[in-house]
N, C-alpha and C positions, 0 to 999 in steps of 0.2 A: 463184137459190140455187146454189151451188157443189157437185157434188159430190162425196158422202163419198170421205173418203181411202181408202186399200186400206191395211192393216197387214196385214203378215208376220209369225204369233208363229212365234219359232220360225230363228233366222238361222244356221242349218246347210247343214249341205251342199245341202240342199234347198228351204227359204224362202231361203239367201243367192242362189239363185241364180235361184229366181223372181224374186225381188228383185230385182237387177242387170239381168235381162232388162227386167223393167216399165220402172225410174226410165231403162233405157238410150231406152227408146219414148218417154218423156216423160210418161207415167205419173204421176199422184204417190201414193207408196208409200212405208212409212215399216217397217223394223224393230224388232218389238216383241225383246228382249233382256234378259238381265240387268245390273245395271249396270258389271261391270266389262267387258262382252263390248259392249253399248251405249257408254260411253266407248271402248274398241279402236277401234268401227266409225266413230265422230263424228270421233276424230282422223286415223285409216288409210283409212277407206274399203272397202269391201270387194274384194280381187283376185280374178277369176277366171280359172282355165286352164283352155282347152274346147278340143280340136281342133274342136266343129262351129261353136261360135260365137265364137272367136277369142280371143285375152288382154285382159282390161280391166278399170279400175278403175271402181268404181261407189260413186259421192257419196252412199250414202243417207243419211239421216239416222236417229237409232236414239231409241228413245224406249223406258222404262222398262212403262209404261201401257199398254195397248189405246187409244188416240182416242176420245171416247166419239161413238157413233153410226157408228163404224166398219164399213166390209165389209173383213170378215176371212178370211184363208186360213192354216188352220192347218195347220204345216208342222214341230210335233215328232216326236221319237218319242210310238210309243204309250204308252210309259210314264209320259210327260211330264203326258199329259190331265189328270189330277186337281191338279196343278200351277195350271192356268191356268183353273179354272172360276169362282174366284171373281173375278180380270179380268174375264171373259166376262160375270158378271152385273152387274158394275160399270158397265162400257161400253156396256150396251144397246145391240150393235151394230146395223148395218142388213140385215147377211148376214153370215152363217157358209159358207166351202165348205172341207172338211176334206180332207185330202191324208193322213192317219192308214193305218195298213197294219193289216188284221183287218176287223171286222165288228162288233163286239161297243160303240164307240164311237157311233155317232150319237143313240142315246137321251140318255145323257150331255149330248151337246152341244145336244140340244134344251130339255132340263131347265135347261142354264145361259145360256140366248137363248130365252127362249117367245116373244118377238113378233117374233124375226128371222125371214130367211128364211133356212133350214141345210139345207145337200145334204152328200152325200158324193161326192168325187171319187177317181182314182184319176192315181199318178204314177208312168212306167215310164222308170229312167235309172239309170246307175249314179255319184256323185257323192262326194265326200269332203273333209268339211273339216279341212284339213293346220292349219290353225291357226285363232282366233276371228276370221280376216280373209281368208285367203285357202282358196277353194274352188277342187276339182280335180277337173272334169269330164269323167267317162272315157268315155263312153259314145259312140257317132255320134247317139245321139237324145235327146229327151225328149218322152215322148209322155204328153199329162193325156188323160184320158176322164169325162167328165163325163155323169151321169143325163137322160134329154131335158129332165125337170121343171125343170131348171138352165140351161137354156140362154141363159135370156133373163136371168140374173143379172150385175149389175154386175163380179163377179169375172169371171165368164167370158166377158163382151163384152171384158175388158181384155186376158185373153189371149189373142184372137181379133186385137187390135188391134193387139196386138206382135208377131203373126205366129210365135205356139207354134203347135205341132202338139196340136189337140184334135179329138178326137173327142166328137159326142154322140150318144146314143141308150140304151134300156134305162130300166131301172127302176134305181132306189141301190139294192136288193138284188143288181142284175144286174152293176152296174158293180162294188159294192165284189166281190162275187164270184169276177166277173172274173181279178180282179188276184188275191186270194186263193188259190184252186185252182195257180193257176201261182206266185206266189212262193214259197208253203208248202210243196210240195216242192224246189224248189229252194232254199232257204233252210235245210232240215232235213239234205238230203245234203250238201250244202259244209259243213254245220257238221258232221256227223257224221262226215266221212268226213276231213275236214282235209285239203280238198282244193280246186282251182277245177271248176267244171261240169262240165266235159268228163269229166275224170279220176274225179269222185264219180259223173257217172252211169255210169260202164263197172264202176267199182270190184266192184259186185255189180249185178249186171244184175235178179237173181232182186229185192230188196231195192226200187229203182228202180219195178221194174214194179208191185211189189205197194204202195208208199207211193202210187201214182198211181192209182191203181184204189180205194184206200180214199178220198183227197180227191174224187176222182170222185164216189164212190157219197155221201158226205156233203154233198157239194154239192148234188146231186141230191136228196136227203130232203129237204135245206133250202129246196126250192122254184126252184132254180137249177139243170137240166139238163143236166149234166156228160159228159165223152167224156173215157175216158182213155186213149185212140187219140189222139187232138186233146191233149192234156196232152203227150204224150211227144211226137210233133212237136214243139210247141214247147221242150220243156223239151231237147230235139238241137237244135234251131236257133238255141240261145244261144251266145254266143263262148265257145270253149272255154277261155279264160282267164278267166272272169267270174266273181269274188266275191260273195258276197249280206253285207250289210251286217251280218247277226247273225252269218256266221262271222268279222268283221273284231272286231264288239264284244266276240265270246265271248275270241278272238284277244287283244285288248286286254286281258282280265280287267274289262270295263266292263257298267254297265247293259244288258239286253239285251230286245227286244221276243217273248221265244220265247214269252211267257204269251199276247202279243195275237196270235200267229199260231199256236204249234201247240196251247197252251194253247186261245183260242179254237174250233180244230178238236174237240178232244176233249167239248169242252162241248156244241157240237151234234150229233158222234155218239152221244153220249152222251142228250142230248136226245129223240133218233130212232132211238136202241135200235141203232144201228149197230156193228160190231164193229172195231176198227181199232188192231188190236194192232202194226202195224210200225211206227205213229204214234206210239206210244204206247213203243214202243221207244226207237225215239231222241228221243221227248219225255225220258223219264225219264236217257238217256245225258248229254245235254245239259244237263236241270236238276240235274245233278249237276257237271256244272264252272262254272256259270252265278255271275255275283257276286250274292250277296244285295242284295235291293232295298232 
């Protein structure tokens, strides 16, 4: 018996470009899409420009549907999710591993796949789709981190096989965490500050310190052990020209993920009687230039 395909929902800057890495291994991997953006990619192919992993065009093939019996990697925004749940229960996939930014997602995806096998992963890269065909890979890396429970799953043996850089270990509360704690501020100050990293962390130092100390301590209640000594380290050893993705969307006047990240945040200080007023600051600065959904 052959096995399942790998579908991409999701052919952004993000699944087009897991995408393109798979089908380039010889993978076979197909882009779930919508159909004008699925016809683009059947006729065009998808382009990508990577200083780490070179220029290339990649042959996928693009299909409207989930496969049914599919292993899936879903790879939209977070706002996207209630979008694709009824796919998801259509396809009866064979696995689900979610690349989603936030925390508040996996239940969801359990509910719309009860007999698959569903993890959450996490994806660290900065990436941008210039148009529905060609993606422009800024970053020197793309690092997935995946839950140990995941390890032995059909998604993540393929990107083991095409030579990603993954890491596994941790529990999916640990991993989605993870990611969370460190993109939530950084995502909050570039957007607040209309600035790139470097620039919005210096801007007010006082601000910085104390938005890190609140994801910190929220993390921490949440059952995930947080250092916001260790936060600021890495949130300084980001390229000081680095964008986060929701100040390009807010930027654009476009959909934005702030509900599944700072939103999210607030729901479990909130949860755990936390007090995280500077979050909650530039959450409401933010939800106030944000395009309605």
């Amino acid at each position: 018996m052959s096995e399942p395909v790998i579908a991409v929902v999701g052919a952004g800057a993000v699944g087009g470009l897991i995408g393109i890495l798979l089908h380039r291994s010889g993978i076979e991997v197909v882009a779930v899409a919508r159909p004008e953006t699925a016809r683009q990619i059947n006729s065009d192919g998808l382009t990508l420009h990577s200083p780490h992993f070179g220029d290339q065009l990649g042959r996928l093939t693009a299909v409207t549907e989930i496969p049914d019996g599919a292993r899936v990697i879903v790879a939209t925004k977070a706002y996207a999710l209630p979008g694709i749940v009824d796919a998801l229960r259509r396809a009866q996939p064979a696995e689900v591993v979610s690349l989603l930014n936030g925390i508040e997602h996996m239940d969801v995806l359990r509910r719309a796949a009860p007999d698959a096998r569903v993890a959450g992963a996490t994806i660290a890269v900065e990436s941008t789709r210039l148009s529905p065909t060609v993606i422009d890979h800024r970053s020197p890396f793309l690092r997935l981190t995946v839950p140990a429970e995941a390890e032995s799953t059909g998604v993540v043996t393929a990107w083991n096989s095409a030579g990603l850089d993954v890491t596994v270990g941790g529990t999916e509360a640990e991993v989605l965490w993870s990611k969370l704690r460190f993109l939530a501020p950084m995502a909050l100050l570039t957007s607040y500050c209309r600035l790139p990293i470097g620039a919005a962390r210096e801007l007010d130092p006082a601000l910085t310190t104390a938005v890190l100390a609140e994801v910190a301590q929220i993390a921490t209640r949440d059952g995930v052990p947080s250092d916001p000594d260790q936060l600021a380290r890495a949130i300084h050893a980001l390229p000081a020209g680095m964008r986060s993705s929701l100040q390009n969307d807010l930027d654009a006047g476009a959909e934005t993920e702030l509900d599944a990240i700072g939103g999210a945040l607030l729901r479990r200080a909130r949860h755990h009687g936390v007090a995280a007023p500077r979050v909650q600051e530039l959450l409401d600065d933010l939800g106030s230039r944000a395009a309605p959904a």
